[in-house]
One Martini backbone bead per residue (centre of mass of N, CA, C, O) as a GRO file, in nm:
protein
   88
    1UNK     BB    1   7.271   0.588   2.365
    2UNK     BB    2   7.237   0.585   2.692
    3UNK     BB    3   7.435   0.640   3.014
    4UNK     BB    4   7.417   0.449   3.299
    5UNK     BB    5   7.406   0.502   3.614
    6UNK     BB    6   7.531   0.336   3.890
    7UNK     BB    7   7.451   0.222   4.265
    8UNK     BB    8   7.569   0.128   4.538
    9UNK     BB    9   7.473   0.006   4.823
   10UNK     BB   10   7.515   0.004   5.186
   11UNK     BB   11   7.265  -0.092   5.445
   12UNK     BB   12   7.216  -0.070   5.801
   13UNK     BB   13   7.036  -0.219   6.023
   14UNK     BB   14   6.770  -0.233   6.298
   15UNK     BB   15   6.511  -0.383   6.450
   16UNK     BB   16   6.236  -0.252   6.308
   17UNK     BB   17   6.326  -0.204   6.037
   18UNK     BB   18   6.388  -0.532   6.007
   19UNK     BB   19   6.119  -0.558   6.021
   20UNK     BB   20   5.952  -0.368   5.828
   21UNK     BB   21   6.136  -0.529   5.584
   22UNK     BB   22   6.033  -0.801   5.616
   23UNK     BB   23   5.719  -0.720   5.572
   24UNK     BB   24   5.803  -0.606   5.252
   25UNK     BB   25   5.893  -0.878   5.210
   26UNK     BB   26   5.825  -1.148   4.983
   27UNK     BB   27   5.528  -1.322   5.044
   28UNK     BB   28   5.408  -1.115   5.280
   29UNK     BB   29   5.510  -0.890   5.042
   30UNK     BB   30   5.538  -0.667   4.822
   31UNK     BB   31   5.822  -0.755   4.756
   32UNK     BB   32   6.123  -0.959   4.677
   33UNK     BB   33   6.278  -0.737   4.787
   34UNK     BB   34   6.535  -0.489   4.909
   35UNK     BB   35   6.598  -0.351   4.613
   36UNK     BB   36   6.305  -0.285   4.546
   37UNK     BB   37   6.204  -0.138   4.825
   38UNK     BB   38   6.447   0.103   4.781
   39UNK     BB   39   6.353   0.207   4.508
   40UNK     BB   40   6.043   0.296   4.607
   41UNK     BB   41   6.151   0.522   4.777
   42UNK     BB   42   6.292   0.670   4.609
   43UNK     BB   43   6.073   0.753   4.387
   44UNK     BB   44   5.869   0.895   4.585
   45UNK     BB   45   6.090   1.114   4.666
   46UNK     BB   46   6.134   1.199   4.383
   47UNK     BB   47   5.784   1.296   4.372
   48UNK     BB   48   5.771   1.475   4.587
   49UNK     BB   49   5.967   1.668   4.541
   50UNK     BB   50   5.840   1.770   4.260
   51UNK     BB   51   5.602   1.832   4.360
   52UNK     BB   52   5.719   2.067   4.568
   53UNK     BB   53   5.807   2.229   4.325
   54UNK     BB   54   5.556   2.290   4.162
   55UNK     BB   55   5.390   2.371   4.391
   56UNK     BB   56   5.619   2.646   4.432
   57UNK     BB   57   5.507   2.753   4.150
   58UNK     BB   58   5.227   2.770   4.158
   59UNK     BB   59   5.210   2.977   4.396
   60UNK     BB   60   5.368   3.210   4.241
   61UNK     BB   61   5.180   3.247   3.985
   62UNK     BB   62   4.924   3.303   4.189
   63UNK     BB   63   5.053   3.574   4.291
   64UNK     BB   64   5.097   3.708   4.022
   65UNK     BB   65   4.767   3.704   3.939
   66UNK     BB   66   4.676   3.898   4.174
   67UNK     BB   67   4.804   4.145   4.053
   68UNK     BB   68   4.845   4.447   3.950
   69UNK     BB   69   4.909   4.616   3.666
   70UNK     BB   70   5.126   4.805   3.833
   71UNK     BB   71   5.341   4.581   3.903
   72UNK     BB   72   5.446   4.616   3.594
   73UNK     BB   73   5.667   4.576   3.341
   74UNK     BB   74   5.728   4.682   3.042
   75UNK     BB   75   5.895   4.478   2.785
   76UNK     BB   76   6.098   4.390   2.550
   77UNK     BB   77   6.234   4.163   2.374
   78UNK     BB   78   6.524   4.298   2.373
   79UNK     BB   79   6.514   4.313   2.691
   80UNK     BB   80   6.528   3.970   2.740
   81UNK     BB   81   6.753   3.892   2.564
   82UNK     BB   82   6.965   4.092   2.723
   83UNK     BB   83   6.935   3.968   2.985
   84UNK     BB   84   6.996   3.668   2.922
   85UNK     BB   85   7.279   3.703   2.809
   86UNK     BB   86   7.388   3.854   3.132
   87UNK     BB   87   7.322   3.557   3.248
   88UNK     BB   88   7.570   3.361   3.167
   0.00000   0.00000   0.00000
């Protein structure tokens, strides 16, 4: 069994945001309150996050895949594992 950790916010708004926030919830809007509203924005900005990390190793593969075979250096098995080794 796995144990959550969980974390209570107090966040404390005024003006356009209270507006904003008030026309996102209830029956006028898409969720039920103001803590259900606040998880779906941490989820996108953890999916954005998430993504923009893919983004940038998809990236550096594509510039690897680019390269000439004469910019890489042949490694044995046993220098791989030296390496993973010395880097602990």
């Amino acid at each position: 069994m796995t144990k959550h950790n969980t974390m209570n916010l107090n966040v404390r708004i005024s003006g356009v945001l209270t507006e904003h926030v008030s026309s996102a919830i209830g029956d006028a809007g898409e969720y039920d309150n103001a803590s259900e509203y606040v998880r779906d924005l941490i989820r996108r900005d953890k999916a954005k996050t998430e993504l923009a990390a893919f983004e940038a190793k998809r990236a550096a593969l594509q510039q690897a895949f680019t390269l000439p075979d004469r910019a890489y250096t042949e490694v044995s098995a046993a220098d791989v594992i030296r390496r993973n080794r010395s880097a602990r």
